[in-house]
gemmi code that builds the backbone of each chain (N, CA, C; Angstrom):
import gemmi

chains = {
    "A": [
        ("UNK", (0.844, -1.189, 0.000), (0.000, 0.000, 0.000), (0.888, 1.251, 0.000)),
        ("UNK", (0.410, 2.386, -0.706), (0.956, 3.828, -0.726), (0.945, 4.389, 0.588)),
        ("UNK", (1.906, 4.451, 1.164), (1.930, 5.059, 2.245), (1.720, 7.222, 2.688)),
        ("UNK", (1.021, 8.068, 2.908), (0.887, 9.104, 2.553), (1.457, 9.616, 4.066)),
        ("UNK", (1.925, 10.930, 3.810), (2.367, 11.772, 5.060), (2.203, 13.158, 4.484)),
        ("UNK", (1.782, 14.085, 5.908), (1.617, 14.992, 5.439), (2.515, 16.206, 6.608)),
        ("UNK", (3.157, 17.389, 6.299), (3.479, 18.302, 7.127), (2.962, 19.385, 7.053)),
        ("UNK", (2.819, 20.425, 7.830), (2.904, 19.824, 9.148), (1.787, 19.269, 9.394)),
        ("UNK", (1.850, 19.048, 11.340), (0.371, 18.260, 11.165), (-0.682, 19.505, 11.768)),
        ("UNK", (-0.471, 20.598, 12.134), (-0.769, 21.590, 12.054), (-0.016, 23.015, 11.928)),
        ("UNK", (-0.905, 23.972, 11.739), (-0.313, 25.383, 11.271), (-1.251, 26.631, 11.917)),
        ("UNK", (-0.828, 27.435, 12.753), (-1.700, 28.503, 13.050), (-1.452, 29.643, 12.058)),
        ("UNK", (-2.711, 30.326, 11.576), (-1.813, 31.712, 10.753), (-3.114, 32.400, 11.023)),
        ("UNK", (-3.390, 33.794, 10.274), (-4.155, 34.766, 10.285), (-4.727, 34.878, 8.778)),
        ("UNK", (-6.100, 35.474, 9.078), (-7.006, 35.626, 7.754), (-5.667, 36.626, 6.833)),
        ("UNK", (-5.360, 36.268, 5.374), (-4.518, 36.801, 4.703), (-2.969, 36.184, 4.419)),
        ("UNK", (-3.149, 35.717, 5.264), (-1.717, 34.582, 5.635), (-1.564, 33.970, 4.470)),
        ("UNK", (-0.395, 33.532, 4.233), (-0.215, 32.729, 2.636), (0.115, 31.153, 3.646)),
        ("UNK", (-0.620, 29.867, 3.099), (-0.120, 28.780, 4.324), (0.129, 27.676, 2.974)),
        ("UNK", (1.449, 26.950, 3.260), (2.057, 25.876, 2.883), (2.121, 24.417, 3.337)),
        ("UNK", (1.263, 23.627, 2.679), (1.167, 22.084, 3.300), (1.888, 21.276, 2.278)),
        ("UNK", (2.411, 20.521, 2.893), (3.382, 19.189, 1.785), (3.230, 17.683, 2.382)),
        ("UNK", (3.132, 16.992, 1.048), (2.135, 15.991, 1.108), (3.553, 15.125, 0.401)),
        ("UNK", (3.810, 13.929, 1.059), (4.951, 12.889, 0.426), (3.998, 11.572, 0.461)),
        ("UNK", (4.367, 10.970, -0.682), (4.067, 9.420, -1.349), (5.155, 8.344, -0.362)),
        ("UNK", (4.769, 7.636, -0.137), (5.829, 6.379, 0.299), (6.437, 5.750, -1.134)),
        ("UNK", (6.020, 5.809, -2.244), (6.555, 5.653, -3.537), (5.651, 6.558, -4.552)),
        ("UNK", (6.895, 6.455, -5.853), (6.285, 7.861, -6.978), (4.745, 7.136, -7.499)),
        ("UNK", (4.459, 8.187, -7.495), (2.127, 8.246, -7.684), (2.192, 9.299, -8.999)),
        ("UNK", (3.496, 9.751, -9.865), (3.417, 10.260, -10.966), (2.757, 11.853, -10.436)),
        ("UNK", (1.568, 12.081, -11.005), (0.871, 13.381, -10.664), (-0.539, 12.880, -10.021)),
        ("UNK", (-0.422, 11.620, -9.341), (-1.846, 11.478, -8.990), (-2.423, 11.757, -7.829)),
        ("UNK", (-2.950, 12.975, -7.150), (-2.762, 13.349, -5.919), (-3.409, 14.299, -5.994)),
        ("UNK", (-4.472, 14.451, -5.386), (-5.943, 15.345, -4.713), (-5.853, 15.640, -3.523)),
        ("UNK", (-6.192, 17.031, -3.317), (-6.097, 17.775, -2.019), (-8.128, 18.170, -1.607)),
        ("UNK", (-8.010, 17.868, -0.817), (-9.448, 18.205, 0.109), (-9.789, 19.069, 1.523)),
        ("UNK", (-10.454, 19.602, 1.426), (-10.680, 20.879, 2.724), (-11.649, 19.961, 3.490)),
        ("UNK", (-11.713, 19.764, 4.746), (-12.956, 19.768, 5.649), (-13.111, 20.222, 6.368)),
        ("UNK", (-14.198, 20.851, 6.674), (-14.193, 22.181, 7.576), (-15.145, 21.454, 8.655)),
        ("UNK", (-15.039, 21.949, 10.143), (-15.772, 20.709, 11.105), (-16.945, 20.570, 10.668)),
        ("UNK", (-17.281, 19.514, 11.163), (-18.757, 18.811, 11.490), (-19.115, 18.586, 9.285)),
        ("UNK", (-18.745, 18.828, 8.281), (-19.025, 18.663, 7.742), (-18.147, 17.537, 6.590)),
        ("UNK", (-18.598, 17.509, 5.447), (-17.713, 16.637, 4.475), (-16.894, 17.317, 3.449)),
        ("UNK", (-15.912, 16.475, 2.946), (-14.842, 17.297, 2.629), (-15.181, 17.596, 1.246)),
        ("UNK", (-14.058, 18.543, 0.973), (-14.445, 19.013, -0.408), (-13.140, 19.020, -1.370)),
        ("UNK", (-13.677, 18.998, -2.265), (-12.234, 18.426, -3.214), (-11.724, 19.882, -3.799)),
        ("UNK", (-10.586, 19.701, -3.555), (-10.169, 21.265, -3.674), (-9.426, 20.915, -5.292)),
        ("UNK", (-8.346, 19.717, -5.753), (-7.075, 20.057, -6.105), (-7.525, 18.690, -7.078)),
        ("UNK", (-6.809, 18.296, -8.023), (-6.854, 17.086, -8.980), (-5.616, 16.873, -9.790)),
        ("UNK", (-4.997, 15.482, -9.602), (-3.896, 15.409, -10.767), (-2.980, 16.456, -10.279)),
        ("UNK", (-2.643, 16.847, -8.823), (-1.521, 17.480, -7.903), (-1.941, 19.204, -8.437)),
        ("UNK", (-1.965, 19.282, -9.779), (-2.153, 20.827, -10.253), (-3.364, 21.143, -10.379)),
        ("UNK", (-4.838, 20.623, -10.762), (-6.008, 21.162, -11.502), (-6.217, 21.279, -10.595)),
        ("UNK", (-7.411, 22.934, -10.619), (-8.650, 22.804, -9.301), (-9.644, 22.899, -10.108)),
        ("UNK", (-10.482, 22.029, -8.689), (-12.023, 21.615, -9.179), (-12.281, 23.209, -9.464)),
        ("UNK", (-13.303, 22.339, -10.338), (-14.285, 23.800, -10.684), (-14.942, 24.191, -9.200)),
        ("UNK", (-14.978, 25.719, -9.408), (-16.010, 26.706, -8.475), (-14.865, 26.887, -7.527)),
        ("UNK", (-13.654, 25.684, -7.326), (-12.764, 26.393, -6.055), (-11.864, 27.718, -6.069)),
        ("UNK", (-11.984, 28.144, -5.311), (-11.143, 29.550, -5.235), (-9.519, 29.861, -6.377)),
        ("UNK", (-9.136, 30.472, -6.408), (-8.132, 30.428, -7.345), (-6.988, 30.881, -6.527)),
        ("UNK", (-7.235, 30.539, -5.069), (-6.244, 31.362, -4.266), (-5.493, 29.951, -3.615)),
        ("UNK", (-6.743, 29.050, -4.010), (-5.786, 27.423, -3.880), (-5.256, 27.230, -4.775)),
        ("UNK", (-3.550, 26.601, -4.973), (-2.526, 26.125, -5.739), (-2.352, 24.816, -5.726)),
        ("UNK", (-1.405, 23.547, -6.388), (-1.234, 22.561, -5.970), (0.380, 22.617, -7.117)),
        ("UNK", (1.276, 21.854, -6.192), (2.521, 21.312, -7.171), (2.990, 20.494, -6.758)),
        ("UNK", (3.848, 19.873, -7.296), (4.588, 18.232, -7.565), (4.078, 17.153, -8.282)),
        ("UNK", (5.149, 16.334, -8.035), (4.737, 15.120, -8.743), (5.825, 14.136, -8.585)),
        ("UNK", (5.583, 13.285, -8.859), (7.043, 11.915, -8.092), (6.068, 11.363, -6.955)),
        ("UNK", (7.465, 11.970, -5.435), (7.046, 11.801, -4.243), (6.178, 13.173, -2.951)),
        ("UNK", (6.621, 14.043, -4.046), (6.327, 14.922, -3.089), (5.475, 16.471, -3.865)),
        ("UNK", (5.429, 16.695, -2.997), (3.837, 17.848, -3.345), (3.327, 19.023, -2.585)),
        ("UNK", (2.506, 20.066, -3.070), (2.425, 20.809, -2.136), (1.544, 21.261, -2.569)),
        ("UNK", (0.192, 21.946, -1.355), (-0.596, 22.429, -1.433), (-0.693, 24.122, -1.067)),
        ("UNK", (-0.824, 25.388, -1.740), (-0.552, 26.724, -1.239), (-1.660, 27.226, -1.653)),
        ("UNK", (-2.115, 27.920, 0.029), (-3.562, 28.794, 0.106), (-2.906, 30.340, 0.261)),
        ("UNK", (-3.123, 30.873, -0.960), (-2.461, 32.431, -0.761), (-3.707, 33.501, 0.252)),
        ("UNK", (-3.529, 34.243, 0.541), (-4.500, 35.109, 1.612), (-5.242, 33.935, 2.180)),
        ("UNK", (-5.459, 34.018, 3.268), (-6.335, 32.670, 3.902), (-7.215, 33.292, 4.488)),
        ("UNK", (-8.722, 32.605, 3.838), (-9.977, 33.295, 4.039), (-10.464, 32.503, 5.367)),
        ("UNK", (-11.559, 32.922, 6.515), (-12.211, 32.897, 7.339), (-12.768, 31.181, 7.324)),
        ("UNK", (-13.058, 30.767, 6.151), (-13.801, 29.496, 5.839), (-12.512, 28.518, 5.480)),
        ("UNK", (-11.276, 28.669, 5.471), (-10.018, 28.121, 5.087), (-9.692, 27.384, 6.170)),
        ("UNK", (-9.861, 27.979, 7.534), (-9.757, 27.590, 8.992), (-10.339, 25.892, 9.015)),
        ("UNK", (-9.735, 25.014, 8.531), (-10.048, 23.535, 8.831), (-8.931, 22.519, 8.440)),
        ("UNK", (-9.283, 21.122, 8.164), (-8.059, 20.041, 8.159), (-8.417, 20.018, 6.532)),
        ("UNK", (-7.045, 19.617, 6.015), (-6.728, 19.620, 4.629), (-6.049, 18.212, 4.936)),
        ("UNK", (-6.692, 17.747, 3.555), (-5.835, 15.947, 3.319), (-5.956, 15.872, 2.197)),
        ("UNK", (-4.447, 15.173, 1.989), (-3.845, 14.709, 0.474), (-4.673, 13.353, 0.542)),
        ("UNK", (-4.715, 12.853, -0.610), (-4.973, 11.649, -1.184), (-4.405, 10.967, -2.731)),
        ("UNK", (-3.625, 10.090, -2.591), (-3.120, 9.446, -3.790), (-4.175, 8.405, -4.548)),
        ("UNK", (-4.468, 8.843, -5.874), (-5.197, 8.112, -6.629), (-4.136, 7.447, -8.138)),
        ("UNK", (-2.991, 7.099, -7.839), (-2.801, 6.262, -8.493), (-2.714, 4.850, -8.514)),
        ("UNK", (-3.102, 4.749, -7.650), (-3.158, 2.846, -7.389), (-4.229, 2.367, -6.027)),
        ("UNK", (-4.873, 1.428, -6.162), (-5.768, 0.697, -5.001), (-5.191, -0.164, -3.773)),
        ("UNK", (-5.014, 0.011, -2.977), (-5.842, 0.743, -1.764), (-5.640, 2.626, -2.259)),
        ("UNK", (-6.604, 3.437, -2.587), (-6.823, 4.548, -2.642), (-6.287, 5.045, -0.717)),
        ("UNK", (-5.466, 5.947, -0.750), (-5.170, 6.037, 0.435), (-4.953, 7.566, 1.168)),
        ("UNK", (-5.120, 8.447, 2.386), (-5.319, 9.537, 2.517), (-4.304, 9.917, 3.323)),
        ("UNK", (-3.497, 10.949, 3.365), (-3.073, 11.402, 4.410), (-3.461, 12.068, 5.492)),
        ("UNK", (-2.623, 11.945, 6.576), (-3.411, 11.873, 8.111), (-3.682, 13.215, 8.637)),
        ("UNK", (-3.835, 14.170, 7.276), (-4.097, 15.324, 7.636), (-3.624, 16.555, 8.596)),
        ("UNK", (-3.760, 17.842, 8.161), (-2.939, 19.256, 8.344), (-4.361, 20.267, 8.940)),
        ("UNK", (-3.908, 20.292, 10.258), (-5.022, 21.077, 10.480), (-4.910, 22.530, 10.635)),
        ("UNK", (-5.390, 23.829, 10.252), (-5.149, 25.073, 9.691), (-5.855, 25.754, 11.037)),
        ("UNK", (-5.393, 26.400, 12.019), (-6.286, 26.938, 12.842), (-5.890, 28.873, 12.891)),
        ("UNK", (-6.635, 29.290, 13.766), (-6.537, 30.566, 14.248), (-5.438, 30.736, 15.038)),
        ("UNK", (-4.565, 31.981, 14.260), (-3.837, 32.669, 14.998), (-3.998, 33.114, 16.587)),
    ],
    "B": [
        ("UNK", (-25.798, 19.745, -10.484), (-24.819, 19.358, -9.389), (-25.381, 18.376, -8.960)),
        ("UNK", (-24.300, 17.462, -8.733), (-24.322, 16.307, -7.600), (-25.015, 15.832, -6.773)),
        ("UNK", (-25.703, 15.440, -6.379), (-26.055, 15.484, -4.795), (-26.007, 13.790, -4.463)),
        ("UNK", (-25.674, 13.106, -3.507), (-25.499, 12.512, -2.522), (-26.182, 12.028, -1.357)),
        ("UNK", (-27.043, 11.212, -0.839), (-27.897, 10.772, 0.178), (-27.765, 9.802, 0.631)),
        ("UNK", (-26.722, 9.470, 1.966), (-26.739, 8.016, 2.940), (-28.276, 8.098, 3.518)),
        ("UNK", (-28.121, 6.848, 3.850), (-29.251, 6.076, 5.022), (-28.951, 4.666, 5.367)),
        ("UNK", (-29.376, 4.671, 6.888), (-29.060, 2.985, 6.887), (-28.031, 3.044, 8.314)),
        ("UNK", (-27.886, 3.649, 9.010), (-26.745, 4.003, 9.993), (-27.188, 3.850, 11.140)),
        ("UNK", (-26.673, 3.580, 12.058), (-27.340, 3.371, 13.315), (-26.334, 2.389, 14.389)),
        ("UNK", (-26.739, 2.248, 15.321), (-26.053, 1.670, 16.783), (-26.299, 0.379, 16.668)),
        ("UNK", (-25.215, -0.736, 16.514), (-25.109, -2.104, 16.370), (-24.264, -2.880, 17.354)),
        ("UNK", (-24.396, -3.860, 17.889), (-23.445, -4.402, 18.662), (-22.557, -5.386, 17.807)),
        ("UNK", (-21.176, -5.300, 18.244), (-20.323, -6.342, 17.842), (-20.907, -7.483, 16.934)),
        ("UNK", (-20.153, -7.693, 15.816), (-20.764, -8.819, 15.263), (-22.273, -8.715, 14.212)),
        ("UNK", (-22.660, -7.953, 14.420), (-23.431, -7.461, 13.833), (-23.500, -7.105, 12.238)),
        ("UNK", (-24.536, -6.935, 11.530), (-24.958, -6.822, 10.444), (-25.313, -5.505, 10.312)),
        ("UNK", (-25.271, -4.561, 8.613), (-26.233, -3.255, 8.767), (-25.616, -2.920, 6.860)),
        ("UNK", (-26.621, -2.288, 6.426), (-26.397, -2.115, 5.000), (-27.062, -0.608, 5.075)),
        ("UNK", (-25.877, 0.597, 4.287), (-26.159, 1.325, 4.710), (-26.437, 1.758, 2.687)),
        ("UNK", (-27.525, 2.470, 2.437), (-28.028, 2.886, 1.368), (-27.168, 4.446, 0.658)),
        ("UNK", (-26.749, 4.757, -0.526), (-26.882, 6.061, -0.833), (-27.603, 6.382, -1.970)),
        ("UNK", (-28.580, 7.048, -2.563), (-29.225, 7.223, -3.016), (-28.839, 8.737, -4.030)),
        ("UNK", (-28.791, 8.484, -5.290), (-27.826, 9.896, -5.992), (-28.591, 10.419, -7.268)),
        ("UNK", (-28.291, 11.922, -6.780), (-29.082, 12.454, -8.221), (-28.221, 13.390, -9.061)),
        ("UNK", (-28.581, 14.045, -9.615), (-27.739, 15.045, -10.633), (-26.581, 14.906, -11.546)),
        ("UNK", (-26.740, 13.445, -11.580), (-25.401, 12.940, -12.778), (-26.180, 11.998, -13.421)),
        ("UNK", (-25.321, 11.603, -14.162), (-25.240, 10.127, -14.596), (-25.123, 9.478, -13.888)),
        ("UNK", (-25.612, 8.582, -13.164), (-25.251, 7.530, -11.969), (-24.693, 6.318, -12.865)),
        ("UNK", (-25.175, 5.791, -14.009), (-24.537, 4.544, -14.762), (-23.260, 4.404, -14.896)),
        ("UNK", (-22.708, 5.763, -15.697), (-21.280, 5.961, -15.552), (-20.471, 6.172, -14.417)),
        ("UNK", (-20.919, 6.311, -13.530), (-20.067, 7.048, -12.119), (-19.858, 6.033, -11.491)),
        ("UNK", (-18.317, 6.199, -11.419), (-17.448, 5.078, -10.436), (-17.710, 5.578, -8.795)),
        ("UNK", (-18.307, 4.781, -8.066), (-18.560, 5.530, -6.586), (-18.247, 4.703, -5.144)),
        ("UNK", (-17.555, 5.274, -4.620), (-17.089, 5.113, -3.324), (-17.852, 5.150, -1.705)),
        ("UNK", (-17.050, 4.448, -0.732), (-17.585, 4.467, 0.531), (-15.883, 4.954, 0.954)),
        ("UNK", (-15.579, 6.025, 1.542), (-15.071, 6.331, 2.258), (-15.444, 7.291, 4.508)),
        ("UNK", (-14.923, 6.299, 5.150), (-14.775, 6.641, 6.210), (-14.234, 7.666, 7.499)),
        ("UNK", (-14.943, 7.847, 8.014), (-13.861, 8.902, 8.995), (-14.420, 8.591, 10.553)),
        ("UNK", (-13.565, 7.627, 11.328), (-13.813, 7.667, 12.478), (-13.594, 9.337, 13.476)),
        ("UNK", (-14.281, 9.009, 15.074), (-14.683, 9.991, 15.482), (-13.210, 10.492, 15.488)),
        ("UNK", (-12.809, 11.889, 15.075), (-11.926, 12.415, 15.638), (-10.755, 12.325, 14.671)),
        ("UNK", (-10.776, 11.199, 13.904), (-9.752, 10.550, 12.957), (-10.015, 11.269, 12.037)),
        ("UNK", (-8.742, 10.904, 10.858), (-8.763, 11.180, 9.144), (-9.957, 10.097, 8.512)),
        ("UNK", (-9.929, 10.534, 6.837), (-10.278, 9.936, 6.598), (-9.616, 8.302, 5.522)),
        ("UNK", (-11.013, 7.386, 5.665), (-9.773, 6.237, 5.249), (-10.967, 6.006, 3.928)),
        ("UNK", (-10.748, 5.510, 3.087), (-11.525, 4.873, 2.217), (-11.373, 3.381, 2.139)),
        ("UNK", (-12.775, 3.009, 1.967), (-13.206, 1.028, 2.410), (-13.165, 0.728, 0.886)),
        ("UNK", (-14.052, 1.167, 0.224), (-14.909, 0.830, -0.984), (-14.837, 1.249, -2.481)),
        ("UNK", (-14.850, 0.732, -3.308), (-14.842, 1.643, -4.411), (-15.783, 0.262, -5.793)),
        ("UNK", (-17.008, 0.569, -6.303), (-17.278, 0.238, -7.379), (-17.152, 0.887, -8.755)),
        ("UNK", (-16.762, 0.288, -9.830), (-16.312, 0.658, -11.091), (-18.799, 0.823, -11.989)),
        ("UNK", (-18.329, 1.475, -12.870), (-19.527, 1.493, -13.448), (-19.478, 0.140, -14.535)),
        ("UNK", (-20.898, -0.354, -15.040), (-20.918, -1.909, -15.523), (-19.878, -1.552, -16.644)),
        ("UNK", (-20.102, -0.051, -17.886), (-19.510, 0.190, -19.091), (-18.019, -0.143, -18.508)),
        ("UNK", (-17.326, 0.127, -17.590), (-15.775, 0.383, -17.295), (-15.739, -1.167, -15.814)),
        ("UNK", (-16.654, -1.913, -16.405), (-16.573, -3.907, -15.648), (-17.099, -3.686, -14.658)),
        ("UNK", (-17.281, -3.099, -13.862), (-18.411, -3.177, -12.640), (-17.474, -3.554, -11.145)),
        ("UNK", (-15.921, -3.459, -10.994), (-15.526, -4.259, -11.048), (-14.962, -3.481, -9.335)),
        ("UNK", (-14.767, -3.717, -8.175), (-15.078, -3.363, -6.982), (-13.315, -3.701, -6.326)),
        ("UNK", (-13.150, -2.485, -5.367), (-12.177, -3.289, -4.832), (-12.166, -2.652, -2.949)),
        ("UNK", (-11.339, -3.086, -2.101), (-11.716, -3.186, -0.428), (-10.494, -2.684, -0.081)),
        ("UNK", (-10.338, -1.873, 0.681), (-9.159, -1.711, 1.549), (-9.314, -2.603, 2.674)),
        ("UNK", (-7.546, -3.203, 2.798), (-7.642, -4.803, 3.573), (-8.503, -4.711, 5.348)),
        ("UNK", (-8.781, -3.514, 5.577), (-9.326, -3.272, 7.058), (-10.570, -3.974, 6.925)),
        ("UNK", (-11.468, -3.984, 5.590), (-12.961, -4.326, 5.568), (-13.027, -5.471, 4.714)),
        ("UNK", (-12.247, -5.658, 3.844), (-12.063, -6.979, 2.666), (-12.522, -8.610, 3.264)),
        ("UNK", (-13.468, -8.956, 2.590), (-13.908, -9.935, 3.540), (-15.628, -9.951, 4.494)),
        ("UNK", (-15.391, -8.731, 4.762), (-17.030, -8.147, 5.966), (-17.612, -7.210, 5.066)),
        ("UNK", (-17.260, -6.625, 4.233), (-18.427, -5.621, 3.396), (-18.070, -5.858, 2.018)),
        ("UNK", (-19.603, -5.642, 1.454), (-19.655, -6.071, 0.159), (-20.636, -4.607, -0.659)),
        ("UNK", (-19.671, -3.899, -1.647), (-20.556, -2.249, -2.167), (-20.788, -3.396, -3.294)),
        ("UNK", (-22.279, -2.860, -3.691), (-22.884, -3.182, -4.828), (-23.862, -1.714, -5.090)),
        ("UNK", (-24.210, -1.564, -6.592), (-24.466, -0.702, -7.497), (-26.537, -1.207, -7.674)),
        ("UNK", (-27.428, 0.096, -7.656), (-28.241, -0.916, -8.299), (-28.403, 0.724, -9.160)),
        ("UNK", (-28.188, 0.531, -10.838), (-28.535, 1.491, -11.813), (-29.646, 2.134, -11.673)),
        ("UNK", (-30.856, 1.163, -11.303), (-31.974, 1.550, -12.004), (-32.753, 1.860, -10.838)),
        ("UNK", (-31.986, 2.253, -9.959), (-32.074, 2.949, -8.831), (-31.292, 4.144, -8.313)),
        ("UNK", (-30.560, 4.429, -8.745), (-29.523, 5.249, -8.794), (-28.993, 5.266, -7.063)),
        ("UNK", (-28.881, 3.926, -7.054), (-28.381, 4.062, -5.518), (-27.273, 2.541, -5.126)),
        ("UNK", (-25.996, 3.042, -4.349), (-25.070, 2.652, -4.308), (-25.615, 1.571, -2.918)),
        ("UNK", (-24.525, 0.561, -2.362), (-25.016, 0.119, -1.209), (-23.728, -0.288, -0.589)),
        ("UNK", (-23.344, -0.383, 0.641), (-22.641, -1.184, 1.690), (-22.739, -2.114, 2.495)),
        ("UNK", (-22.947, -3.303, 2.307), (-23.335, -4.299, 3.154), (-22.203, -4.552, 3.845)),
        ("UNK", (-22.289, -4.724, 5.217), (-21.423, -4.458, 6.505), (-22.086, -6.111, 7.577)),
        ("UNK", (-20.441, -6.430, 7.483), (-21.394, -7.727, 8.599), (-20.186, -8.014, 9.270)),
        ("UNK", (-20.101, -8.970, 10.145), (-19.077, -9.098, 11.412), (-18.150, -7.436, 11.795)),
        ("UNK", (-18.993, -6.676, 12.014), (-19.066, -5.331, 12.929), (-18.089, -5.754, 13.747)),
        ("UNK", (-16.912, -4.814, 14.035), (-15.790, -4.648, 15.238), (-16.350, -2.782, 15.593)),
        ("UNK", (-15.903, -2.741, 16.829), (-16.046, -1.757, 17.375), (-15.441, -0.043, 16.809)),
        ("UNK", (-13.794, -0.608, 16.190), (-13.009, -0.117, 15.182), (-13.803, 0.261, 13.899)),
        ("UNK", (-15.141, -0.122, 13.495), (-15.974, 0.093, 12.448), (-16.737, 1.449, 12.554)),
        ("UNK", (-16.449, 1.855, 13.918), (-17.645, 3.158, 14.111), (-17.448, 4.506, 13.665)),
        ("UNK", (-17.827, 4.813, 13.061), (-17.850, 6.089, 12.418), (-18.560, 6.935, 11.309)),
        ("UNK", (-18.381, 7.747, 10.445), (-19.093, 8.511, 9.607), (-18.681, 8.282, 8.347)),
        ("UNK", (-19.880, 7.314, 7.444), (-19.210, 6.461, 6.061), (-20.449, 7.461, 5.535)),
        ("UNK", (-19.305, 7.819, 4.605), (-19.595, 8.800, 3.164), (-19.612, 8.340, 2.249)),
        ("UNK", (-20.724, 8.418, 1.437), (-21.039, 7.961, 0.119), (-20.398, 8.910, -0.690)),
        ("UNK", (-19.362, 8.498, -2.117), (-18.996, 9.754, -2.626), (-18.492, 9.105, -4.211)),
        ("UNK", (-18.410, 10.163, -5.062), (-17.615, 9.921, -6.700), (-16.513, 9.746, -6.638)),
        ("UNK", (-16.199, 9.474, -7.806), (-15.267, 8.766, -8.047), (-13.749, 8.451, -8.128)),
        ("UNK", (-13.013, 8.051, -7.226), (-12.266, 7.441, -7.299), (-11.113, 7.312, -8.532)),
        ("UNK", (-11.337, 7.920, -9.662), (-10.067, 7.733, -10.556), (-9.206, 8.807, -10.643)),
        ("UNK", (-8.927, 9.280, -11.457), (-7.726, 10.323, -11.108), (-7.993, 11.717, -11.037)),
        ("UNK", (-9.543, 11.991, -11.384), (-9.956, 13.470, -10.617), (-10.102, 13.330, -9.471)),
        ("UNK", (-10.106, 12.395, -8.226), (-10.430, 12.492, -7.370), (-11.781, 12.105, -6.836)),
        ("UNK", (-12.206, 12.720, -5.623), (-13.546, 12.469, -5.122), (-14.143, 13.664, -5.365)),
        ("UNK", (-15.139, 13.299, -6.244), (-15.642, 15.239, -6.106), (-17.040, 15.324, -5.581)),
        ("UNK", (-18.092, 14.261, -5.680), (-19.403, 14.584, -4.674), (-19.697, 13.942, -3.831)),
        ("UNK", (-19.635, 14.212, -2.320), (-19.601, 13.644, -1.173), (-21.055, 13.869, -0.835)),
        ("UNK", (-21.846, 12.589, -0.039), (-22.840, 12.949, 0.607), (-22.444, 13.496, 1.948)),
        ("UNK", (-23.413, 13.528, 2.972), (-23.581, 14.187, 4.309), (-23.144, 13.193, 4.973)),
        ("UNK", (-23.077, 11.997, 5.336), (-22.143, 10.904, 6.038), (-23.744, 10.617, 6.634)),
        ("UNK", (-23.215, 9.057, 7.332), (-24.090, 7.997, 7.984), (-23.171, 7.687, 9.138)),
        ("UNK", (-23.682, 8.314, 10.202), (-23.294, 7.398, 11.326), (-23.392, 6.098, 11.930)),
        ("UNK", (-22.130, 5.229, 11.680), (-22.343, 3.546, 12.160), (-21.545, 3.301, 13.506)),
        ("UNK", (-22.014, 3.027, 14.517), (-21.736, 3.545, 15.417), (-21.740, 1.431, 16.314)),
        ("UNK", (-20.925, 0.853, 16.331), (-20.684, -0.126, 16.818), (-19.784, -0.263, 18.328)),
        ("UNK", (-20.853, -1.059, 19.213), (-20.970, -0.851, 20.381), (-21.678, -2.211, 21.595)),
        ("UNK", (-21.079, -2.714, 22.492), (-21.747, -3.735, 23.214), (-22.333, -2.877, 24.123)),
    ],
}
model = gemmi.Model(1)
for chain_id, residues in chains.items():
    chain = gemmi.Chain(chain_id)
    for i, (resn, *xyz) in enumerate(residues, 1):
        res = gemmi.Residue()
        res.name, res.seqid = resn, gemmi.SeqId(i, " ")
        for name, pos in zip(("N", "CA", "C"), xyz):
            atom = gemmi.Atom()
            atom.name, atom.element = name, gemmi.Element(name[0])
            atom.pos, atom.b_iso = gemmi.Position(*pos), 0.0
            res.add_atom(atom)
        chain.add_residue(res)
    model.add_chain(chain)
structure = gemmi.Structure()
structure.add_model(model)
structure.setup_entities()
């Protein structure tokens, strides 16, 4: 199985803040690697596709790069609704598998 | 858009049986490869489940935690996915999300989750 890790495992910053999460493969997943927001009590939302695309309707202030083993997710100005856990997920091979998630809180 | 609907969730003791329903509108449901992914209380999330659509073999696979005790099956002409869940461990309890697909866009429509909540 793909083993996923993510750093950090949390981050405090302020609305506007530019915040950096990095997401490593236990082996290369090529570009296959989706980033997701969940904000509490609710279900997550697919932010990122194929390490670079964002879903439609998501903000354009979410980024995504890499490919191999390693990756990164960048939220430039960080809005009010940004405040939750972000998890990578590798979709190149089955067991489909998630990382153990980056949680984004208040300064 | 999408939408997504579990049912079927509820408080079971050990050992136990429970098939939890999702019910989907605003796509194509024939074509759509669709998933059961998990999130115990407090935890990340893990994904159990994944069925392929009949056009692309129909063809299902388990992450090794559930492989064996749950069985996702598809019914088209219903537009509703299913989880059959049996020899229940306590380790089973949590909030299983019905959601799309699984190939290399990712998951992009999640329902509201089903609480399965296993317990003596």
């Amino acid at each position: 199985d793909i083993q996923m890790t993510q750093s950090p495992s949390s981050v405090s910053a302020s609305v506007g803040d530019r915040v950096t999460i990095t997401c490593r493969a236990s082996q290369g997943i090529g570009g296959h690697l989706a980033w997701y927001r969940q904000n509490a009590g609710k279900a997550p939302e697919l932010l990122i596709y194929e390490a670079t695309t964002l879903q439609s309707g998501v903000p354009s202030r979410f980024s995504g790069s890499g490919s191999g083993r390693d990756f990164t997710l960048t939220i430039t100005s960080l809005q009010p609704e940004d405040f939750a856990t972000y998890y990578c997920q590798q979709s190149s091979s089955f067991p489909l598998t998630f990382g153990p998630g980056t949680r984004v809180d208040i300064k | 858009e999408g939408q997504l609907v579990e049912s079927g969730g509820g408080l079971l003791k050990p050992g136990g049986s429970l098939r939890l329903s999702c019910a989907a509108s605003g796509f194509t449901f024939s074509t759509a490869w669709l998933n059961w992914v998990r999130q115990a209380p407090g935890r990340g999330l893990e994904w159990i489940s994944h069925i392929k659509s009949k056009i692309a073999g129909g063809t299902t696979d388990y992450a090794t935690s559930v492989r064996g005790r749950f069985t996702i099956s598809r019914d088209d002409s219903r537009n509703t996915v299913y989880l059959q869940m049996s020899g229940l461990k306590t380790e089973d309890t949590a909030v299983y999300y019905c959601v799309t697909g699984g190939g290399y866009h990712g998951f992009d429509y999640w329902g509201q989750g089903s609480l399965v909540t296993v317990s003596s």
